[in-house]
N, C-alpha and C positions, 0 to 999 in steps of 0.2 A: 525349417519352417514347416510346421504342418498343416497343413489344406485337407477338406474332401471331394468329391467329385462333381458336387454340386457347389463349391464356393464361387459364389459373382462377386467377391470383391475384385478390383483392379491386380492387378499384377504389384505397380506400383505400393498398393493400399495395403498388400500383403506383407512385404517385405517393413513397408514403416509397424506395420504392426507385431514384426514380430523382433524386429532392433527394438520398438516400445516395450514391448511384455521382456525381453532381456535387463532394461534398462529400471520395471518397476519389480524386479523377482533379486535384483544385485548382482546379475552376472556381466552386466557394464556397467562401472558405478560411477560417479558424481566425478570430473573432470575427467575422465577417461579418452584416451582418443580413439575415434570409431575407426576400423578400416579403411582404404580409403575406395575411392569409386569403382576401381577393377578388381579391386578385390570383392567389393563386395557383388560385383557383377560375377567375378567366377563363384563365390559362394553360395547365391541364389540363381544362377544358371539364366541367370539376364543379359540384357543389355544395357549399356553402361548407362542409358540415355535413363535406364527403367531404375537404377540403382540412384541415378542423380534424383529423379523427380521425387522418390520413398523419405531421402535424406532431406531434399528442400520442404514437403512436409512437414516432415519432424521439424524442422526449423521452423515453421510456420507455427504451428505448436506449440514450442517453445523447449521441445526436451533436446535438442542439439543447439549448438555454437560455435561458428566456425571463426575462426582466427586466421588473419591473412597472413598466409607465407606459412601455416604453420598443419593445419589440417582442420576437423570436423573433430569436436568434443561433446562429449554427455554433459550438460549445463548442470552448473553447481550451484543449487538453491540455497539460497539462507530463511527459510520461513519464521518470521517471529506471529505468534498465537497471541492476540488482540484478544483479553478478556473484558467480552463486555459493560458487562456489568460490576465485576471486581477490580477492574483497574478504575474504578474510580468510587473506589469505597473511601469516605470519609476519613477512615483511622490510618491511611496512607499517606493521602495528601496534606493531611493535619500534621500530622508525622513530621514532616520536612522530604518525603520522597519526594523527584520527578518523576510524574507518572511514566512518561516511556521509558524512562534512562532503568529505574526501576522495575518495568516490567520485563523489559530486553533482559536485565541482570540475572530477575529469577529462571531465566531460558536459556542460560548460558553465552549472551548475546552482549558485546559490546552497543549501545547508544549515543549519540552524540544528535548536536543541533548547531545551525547555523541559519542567525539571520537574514533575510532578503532586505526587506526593506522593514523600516517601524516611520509611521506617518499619518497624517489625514487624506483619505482621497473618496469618491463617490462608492454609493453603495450600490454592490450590485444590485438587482431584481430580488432574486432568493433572498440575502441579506437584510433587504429591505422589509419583504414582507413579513419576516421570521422577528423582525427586531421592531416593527409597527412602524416604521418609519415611511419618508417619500422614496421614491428609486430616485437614486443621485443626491441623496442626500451627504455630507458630509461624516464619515463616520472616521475612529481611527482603527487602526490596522497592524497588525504584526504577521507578517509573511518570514516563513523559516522554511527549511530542508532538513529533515530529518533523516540519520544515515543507523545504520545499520552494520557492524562490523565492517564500518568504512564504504557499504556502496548506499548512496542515496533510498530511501528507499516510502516519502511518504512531500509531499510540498501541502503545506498547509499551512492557509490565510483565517486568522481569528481579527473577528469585527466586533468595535462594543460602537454606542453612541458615544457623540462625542463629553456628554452631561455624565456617563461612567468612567467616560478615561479620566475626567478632572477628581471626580473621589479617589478613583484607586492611578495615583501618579505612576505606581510600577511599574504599570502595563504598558507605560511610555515607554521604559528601560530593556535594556537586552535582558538582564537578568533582572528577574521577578521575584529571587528571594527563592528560601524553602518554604516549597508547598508549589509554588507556581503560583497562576494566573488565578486559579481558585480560591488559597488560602488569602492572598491579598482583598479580594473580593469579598471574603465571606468578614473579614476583619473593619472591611467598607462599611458593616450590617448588612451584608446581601446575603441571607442562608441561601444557600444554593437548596433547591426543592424535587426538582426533578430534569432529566436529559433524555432528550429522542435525539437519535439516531437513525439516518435515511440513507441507504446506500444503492448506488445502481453502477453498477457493470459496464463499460464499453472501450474501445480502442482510443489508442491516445491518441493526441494531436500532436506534432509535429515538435513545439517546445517544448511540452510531457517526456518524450521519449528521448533528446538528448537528456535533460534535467534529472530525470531518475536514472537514466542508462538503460534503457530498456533493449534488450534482445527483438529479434523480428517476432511478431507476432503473440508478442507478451501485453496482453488487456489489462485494464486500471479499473480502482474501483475507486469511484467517486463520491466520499461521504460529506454529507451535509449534518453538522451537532450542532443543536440547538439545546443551549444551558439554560433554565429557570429556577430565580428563586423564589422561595414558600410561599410572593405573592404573586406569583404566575409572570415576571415579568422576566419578559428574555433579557439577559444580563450577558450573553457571549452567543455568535454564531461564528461556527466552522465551519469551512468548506477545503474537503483535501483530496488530491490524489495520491492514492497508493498503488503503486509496483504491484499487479497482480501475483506475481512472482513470490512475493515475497512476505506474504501476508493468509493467515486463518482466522476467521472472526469466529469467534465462540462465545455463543450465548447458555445462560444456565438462569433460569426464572420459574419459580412458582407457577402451577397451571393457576390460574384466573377463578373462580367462583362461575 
């Protein structure tokens, strides 16, 4: 661990930082098991108390895992790379791709999906407002979990009105066919026109963190999509949590005029 004479980090803060810089250079790599407390207390010339607190840290963080009965691991990410904008280029989902099963594939990533519920039930607020509707209005619903080389890793609930789920019957069904929820849509006469995207960042809640499998101190990001077609009319809102973990949004657009 290198230090200088003026470092005020904690004692603690040093040691997580330098298992961290170990762990982003590959000299502890991805399930690894880290030393354990007294060792790492004789390695850094600590106290065990100073070696637990560095380690609980790091686990707060997110870059260790501890398994009971078995010791403290370097946590093994699976990141799939959400491309904006081209995961939902038209000449894919026309195609007959599923967009995620699809984009996982191009990343060397297994995809899979599981339904939660498919039904009528109230709309939330955001839903409501995003679809012009009243809050508590009747809308229908398809809630899934999406996995990621088998660990969970996104829960997302798409809401149409109830007047779109009768055009496009699919969307009742677990399976939507090639193309998905889009292709059936656009086949309704709904050209799909344009999509925002609204994300924000924060700690799960309590059902979040069993449902995806979340490690201690691993944040979500909460996207809200709003799908319109070419006459401005929202035709699908999404709202998902994804596994911070497990997830790099990358956007790529034209600078603006």
């Amino acid at each position: 661990m290198t230090t200088g004479p003026t470092d005020a980090r904690p004692l603690q803060v040093r040691i997580a930082d330098d298992i961290r810089a170990k762990i982003e250079v590959g000299d502890l790599s991805a399930s690894e098991k880290i030393p354990t407390l007294d060792a790492l207390a004789e390695q850094y010339l600590c106290s065990v108390g100073a070696a637990r607190a560095a380690v609980d840290l790091l686990k707060q963080q997110g870059m260790l895992i501890t398994r009971q009965g078995s010791g403290t691991y370097v946590r093994e990410r699976t990141i799939a790379r959400r491309h904006g904008m081209d995961r939902y280029s038209r000449s894919r989902w026309a195609s007959g791709e599923a967009i995620l099963i699809a984009e996982a594939a191009r990343q060397g990533h297994e995809a899979s999906q599981l339904i939660r519920f498919l039904g009528v039930a109230p709309a939330p607020a955001a839903v409501a407002e995003r679809l012009g509707i009243g809050p508590g209005d009747q809308v229908h619903v398809r809630r899934r979990t999406t996995l990621i080389d088998g660990r969970p890793n996104q829960l997302a609930d798409s809401y149409y009105t109830l007047a779109l789920a009768d055009e496009v019957p699919a969307i009742k069904q677990e399976d939507t066919g090639p193309g998905g929820g889009f292709a059936r849509i656009e086949e309704a006469g709904h050209r799909l026109g344009r999509i925002r995207e609204e994300i924000t960042v924060r700690m799960p809640r309590g059902p979040e963190v069993s449902a995806l499998q979340l490690p201690e101190g691993t944040p979500v990001a909460e996207l809200t999509r709003t799908v319109y077609d070419i006459s401005e009319q929202a035709v699908e809102v999404m709202l998902a949590v994804i596994a911070g973990d497990m997830v790099t949004f990358d956007y790529a657009f034209p600078v603006p005029d």
